[in-house]
N, C-alpha and C positions, 0 to 999 in steps of 0.2 A: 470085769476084772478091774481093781482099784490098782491107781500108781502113783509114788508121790510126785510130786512137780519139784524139778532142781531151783528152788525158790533160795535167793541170797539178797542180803541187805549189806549195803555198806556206808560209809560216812562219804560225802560228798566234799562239803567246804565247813569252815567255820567263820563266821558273821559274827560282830560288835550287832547286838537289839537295837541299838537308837541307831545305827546307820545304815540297815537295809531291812524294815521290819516286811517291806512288801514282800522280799524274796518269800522270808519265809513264813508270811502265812498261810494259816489253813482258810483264811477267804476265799484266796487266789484259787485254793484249788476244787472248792466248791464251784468256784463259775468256771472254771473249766469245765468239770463235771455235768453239771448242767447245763451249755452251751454242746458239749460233747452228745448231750442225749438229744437235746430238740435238733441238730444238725443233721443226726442218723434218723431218724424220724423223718425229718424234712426230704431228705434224698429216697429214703424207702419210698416211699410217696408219690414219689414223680413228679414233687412240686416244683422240683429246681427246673424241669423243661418248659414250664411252661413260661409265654411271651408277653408281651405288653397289652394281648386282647383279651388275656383272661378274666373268664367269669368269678373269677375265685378271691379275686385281692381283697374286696369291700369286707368278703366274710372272714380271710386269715389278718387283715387289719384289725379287726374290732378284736379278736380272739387274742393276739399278741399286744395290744395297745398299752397292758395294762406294764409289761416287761422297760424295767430300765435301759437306758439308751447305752449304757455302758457294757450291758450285760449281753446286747442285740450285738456290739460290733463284736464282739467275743463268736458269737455265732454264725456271723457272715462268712469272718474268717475260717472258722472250723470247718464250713460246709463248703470253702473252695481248698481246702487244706487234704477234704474227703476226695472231692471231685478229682484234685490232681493225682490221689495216690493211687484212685481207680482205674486214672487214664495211663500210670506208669506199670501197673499190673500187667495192664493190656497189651503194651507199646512191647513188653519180655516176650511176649509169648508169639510177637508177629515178627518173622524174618528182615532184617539188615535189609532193606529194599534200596534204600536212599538215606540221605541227610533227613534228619528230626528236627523237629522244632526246638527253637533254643529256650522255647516259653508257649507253655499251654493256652487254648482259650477257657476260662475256669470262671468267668463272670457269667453271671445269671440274671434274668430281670426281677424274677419275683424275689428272691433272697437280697437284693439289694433295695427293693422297694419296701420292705419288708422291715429291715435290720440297719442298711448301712444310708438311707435316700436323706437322712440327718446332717450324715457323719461332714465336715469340714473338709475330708479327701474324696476328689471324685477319678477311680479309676477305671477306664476304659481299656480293656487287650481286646483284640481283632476289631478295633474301631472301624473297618471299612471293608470288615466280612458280611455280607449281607445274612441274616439271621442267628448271628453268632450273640449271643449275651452282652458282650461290649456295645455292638451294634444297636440291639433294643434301648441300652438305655440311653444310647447318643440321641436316639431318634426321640423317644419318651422327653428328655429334656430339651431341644428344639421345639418339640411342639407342646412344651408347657410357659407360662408366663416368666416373666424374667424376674416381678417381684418372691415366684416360689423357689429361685435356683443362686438368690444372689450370696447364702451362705456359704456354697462352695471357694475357697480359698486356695486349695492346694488341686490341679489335674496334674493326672499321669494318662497318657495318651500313647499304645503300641500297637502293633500290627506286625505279628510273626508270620503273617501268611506271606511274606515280601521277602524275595531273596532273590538271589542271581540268576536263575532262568526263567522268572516269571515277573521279576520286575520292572520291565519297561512294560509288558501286557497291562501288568496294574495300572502303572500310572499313565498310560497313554490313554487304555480304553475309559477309565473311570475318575480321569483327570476332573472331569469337567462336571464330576458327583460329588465327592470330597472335600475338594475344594472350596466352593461356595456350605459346603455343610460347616467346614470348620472354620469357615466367614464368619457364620450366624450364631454359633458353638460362644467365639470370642466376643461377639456384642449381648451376648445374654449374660456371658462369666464374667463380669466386669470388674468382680474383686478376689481376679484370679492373682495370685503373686507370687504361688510357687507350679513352677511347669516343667515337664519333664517330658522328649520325645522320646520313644526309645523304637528304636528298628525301622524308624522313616524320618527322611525330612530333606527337604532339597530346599533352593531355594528361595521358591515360593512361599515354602510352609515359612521359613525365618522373616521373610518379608512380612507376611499377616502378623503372625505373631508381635515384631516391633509398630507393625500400622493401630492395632485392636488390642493388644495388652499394655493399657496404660498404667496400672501397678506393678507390673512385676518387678520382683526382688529377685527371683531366681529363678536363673533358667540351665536348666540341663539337657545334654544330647547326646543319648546311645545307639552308635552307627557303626554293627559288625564287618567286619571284609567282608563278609557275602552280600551284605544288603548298601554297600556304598559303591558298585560300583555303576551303576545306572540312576543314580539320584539323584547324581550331581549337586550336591552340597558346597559349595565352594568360596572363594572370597567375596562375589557379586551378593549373595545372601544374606554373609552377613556385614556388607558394605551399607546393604538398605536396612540393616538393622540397628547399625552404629547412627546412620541420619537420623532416622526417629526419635533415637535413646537422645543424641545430642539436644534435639529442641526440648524433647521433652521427658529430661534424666530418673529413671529412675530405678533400674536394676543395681543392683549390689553384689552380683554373685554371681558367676558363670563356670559351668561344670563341665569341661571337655574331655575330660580323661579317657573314657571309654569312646568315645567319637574318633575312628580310626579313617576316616579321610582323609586323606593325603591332597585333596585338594584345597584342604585350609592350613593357609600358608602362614609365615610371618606378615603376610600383606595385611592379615584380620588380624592375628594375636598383637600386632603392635596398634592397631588402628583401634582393637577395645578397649585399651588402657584411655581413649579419647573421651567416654563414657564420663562423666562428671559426678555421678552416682559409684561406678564403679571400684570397688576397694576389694576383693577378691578373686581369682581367676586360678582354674584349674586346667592344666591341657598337657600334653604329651610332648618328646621331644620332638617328633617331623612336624609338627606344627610350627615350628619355626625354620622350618627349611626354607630356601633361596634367601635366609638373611645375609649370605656373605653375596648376591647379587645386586641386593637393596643397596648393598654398604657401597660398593663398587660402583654403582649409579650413583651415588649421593654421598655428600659428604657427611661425617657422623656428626657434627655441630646441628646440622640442619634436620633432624630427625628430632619432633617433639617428643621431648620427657616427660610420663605419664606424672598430674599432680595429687592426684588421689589414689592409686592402686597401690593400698600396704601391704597383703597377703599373695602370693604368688606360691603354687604347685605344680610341678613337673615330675612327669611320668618319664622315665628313661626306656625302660622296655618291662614284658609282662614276666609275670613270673609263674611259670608254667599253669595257666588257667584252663580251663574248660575251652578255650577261644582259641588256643595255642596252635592247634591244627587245621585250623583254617586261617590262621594268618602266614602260617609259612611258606606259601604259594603267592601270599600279595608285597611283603615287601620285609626286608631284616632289618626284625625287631630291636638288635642290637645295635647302636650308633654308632659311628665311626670315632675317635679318639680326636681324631683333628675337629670332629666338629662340636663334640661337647668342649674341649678347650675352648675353641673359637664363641660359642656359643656364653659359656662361663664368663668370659669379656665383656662381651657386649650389655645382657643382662643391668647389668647396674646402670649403663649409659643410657637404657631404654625404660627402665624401672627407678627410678634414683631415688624414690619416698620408698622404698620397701622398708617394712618393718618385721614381716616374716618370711619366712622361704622353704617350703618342705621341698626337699628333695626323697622320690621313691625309687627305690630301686635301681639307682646306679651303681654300677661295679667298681669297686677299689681301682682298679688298670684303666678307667676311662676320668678318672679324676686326677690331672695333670696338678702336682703339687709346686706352684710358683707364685709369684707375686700378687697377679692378676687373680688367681683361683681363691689364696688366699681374703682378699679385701672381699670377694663375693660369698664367701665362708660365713662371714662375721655376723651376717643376720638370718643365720641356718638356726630354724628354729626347732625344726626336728629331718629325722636321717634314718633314709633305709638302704641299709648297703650290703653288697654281698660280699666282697672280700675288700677290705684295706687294711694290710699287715702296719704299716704306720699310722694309724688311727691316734695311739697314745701319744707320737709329734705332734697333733696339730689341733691338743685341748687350748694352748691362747687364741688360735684362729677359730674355732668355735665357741664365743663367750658367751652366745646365748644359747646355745644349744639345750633343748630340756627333754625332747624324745630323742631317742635313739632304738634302732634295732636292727639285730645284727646276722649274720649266718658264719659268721667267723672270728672266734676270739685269737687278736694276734698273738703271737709267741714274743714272749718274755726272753731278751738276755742277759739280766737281773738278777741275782735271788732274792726272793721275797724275805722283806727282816722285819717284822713288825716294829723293831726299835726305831729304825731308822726310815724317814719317810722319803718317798720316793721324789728322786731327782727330778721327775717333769712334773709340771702344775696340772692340777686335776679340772675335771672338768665341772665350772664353779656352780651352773645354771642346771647341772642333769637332775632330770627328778625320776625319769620313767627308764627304766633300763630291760628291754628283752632279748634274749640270745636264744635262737635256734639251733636244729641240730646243724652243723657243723658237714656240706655239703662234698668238702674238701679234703675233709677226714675223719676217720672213723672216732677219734675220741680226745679228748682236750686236757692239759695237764692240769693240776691243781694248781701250780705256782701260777701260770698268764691267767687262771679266772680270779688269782687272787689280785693281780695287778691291775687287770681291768675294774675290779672293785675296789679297789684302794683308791683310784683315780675319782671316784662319784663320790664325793662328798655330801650333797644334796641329799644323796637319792631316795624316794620315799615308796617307787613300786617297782619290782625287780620280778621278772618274770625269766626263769630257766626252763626250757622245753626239750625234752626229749634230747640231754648231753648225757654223752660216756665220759664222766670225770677219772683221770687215771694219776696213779702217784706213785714216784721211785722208790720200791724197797727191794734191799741189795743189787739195785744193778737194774729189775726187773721192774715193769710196768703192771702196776694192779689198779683195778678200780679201788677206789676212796670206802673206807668205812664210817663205820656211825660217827667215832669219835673224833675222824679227820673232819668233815664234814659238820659236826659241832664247833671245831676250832677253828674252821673258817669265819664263822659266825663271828667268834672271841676276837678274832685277831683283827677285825676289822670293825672301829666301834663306830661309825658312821650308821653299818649295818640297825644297829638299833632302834633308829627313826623311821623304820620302815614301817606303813602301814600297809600297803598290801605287798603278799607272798604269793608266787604261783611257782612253783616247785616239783618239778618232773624229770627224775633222772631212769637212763635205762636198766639201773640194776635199782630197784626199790629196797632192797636189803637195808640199805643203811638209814631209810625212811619207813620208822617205828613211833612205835607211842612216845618210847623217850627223846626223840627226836624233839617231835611234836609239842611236847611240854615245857623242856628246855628254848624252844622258839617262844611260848607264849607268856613266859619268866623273862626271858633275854630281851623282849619286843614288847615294850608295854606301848605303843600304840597303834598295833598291829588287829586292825579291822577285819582285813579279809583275810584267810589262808585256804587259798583254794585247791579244786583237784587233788584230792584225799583218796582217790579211787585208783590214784595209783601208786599210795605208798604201800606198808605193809603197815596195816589200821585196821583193824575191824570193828564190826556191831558192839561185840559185847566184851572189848578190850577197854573202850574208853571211859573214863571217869567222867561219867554226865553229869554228875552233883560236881564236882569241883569246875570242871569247867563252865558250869551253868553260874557259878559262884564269882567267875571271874566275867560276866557279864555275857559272853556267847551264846548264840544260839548252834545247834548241827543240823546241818541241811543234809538227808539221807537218799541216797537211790536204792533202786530195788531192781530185779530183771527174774523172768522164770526161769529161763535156759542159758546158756554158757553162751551161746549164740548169736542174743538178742541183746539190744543197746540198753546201756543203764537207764531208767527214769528216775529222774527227781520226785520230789513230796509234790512241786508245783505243776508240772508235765513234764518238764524240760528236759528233753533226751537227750540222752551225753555219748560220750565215745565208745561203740562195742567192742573196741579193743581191748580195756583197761580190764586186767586181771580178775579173775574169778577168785571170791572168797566166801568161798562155804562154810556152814556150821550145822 
């Protein structure tokens, strides 16, 4: 018995040809293709099990030799891309026993020997599981010469088997295995300069690390609440990592954002700035915790200002991740008011060469609007904020501001007049503007998204996701139609220099062809116009000869069922929520 397949196409994005021809070409999706087929082949096979004493390699080397190096990392990927979806299959079908792993072991020895033993990244997961894939090839590269491994540039180095009831067994029992492994690891990778731990590190490991990686540029460290609290990660580790860097300078970059230790204090975060190399730093706000006891011991004169740290990132708290629930038991995530104020002071007196400053994720109600907050504003180079209804007061206090994004457009007590331009200075530096849905309420009026847009002068990429824009007729709140929604565009002629659009409202109605065309008339340097999947666009509504005329290319998905996620022309899977359009 024959059935048809619920098969539907629809328009994805549209593309400027000279500014993303890779997107979309048909190359890309030939070696997908073809990476896609030797990968299932490879795993049919059984070849991905086998370990570093195999008899096999000499003959699947000669057989593969002839394949491009470009074509082999496409494939390594694919075949750990396979491995993990098999082990999520599996993981459905076995009962809630315990906590899962935050991260699979999906390296293999032969498919890395094979594909990736070239590549410039060397990554290792379950590095200190014994016969685990990460494992073979730590051991494989240890016992090879050190002129065949000195191409390696960038390690990534985890171990997901390490968590809070099995962590000190690990590191106690097999302290004294590991240890000296990743001794000998750092005198053979000599021209390692980017390094990343992720789910271990105490500190020991930051000790070798500053003693034997004498290039590094960057170093990053991911330490979950489950896996920080037997590690002991603290300030002693990276006190012997700051002596090293001093004699001999030369990181550039430290990534602590996700390093959720509460044992690294403001005693380290002020003591890296000492770093001579140093000019960027990412970390979280408890990482500066006991600075009001530092202050209290010492006088603030006597506290060295950092001469080279330009770039500074801080994490306020998470925004509801995958991690979320296992932090709520170690400590609240949300800072207190007194101490981000307190915190916001200080800052400049400890940093006084900053030249940028992201702040992520702080709440409108934790950013105390005074003096002191103000002068720390002024080299805010970009902003992630959840609610600040004053946002529009305090465009002179943000003069370099050029990202922004937001989850709350504040309310207008204004009416918007196109003739007349708005009493406050806009914001002179914005270039990149995104707005969220809106967590506080259910829909946004047309006038405050017009006022928050009158204020960007700059602006050249403006991303709306997922808002209920709503507007007064007789009395009554209605969502925005085609033509309100075109004369937002009119009324606001900054909007014109926009080159990229990302435009997602929840009633799609008023997002039509003539939308769309009116946009690409209106916007003559407008490259990207993305997520078309969720206007009201179809296959065979659009003028492909005229728009191909105006230099565009359309990037198309496809999906069989109503149920399964759109695919792009290149693989690229997109969101299985976006609306079903059949023909």
């Amino acid at each position: 018995m024959s059935y048809r397949k619920d098969y539907c196409v629809k328009p994805i994005s549209l593309v400027k040809r000279d500014k993303d021809s890779v997107k979309l070409s048909r190359v890309k999706s030939l070696v997908k293709l073809s990476a896609s087929c030797i990968s299932r082949n490879f795993i049919l096979r059984g070849l991905h099990c086998e370990d570093r004493n195999t008899k096999k390699l000499e003959v699947l080397e000669s057989y593969f030799s002839p394949l491009p190096w470009i074509l082999r990392g496409v494939v390594y990927s694919d075949i750990l891309k396979n491995l993990s979806r098999q082990q999520d299959i599996c993981l459905t079908l076995l009962p809630e026993t315990g906590p899962r792993k935050c991260e699979s072991d999906h390296a293999c020895f032969l498919p890395w020997k094979l594909f990736a033993s070239q590549s410039k990244l060397l990554n290792l997961s379950e590095v200190f599981s014994e016969g685990s894939g990460g494992n073979e090839i730590l051991h494989f590269v240890l016992d090879s010469e050190p002129e065949s491994v000195q191409h390696f540039s960038k390690l990534v180095l985890s171990s997901c088997e390490i968590s809070s009831t099995n962590l000190s067994y690990t590191y106690e029992v097999t302290d004294s295995i590991w240890k000296p492994q990743l001794h000998t690891l750092f005198t053979k990778l000599v021209n390692i300069s980017h390094l990343v731990l992720k789910y271990f590190c105490d500190d020991d490991t930051l000790s070798i690390v500053g003693k034997f990686c004498k290039n590094l540029h960057y170093l990053e460290i991911h330490l979950l609440p489950e896996t920080m609290k037997d590690q002991q990660l603290t300030d002693e580790g990276f006190e012997d990592l700051i002596q090293y860097q001093v004699r001999h300078p030369s990181i550039k970059e430290i990534n602590l954002k996700e390093c959720y230790s509460q044992s690294v204090t403001s005693r380290s975060t002020i003591s890296l700035s000492e770093i001579p190399s140093l000019h960027t730093l990412h970390i979280r706000s408890f990482h500066l915790s006991w600075i009001s006891l530092q202050i209290c011991n010492s006088k603030r004169d006597t506290f060295p200002a950092s001469t080279t740290l330009k770039n500074l990132s801080i994490n306020f708290f998470t925004d509801g991740s995958e991690v979320m629930d296992t932090m709520k038991n170690c400590f609240d995530v949300v800072p207190e008011p007194r101490f981000v104020q307190f915190l916001l002071e200080l800052i400049p007196l400890f940093f006084n060469r900053l030249e940028r400053i992201n702040l992520d994720g702080i709440h409108g109600d934790l950013l105390p609007i005074k003096d002191e907050t103000l002068r720390f504003l002024k080299n805010v180079v970009s902003l992630r904020i959840k609610k600040l209804p004053r946002l529009l007061e305090l465009t002179e206090s943000l003069p370099r501001l050029q990202e922004l994004e937001l989850y709350y457009v504040p309310f207008s007590t204004t009416t918007f007049d196109e003739s007349c331009p708005s009493p406050l200075p806009p914001f002179q530096s914005l270039t990149k503007l995104s707005i969220y849905k809106d967590s506080f309420r259910h829909s946004i009026l047309l006038s405050d998204l017009k006022h928050l847009l009158h204020a960007t002068p700059a602006l050249r990429d403006l991303k709306i996701h997922q808002l209920t824009i709503k507007t007064k007729r007789n009395e009554d709140l209605d969502n925005i139609n085609e033509d309100e929604l075109i004369n937002l565009f009119e009324s606001i002629p900054h909007l014109r220099n926009l080159t990229t659009l990302h435009l997602i409202l929840n009633d799609s109605r008023c997002l039509t062809e003539r939308t769309l065309m009116f946009l690409l008339s209106h916007c003559p340097w407008l490259e990207d116009l993305n997520n078309l999947l969720y206007w009201n666009v179809s296959y065979d509504t659009l003028d492909v000869k005229y728009l191909t005329g105006l230099g565009y290319s359309i990037s198309y998905g496809s999906r069989y069922h109503w149920g399964l996620p759109w695919k792009g022309d290149d693989g690229t899977v997109y969101d299985p929520e976006a609306p079903v359009d059949r023909f």
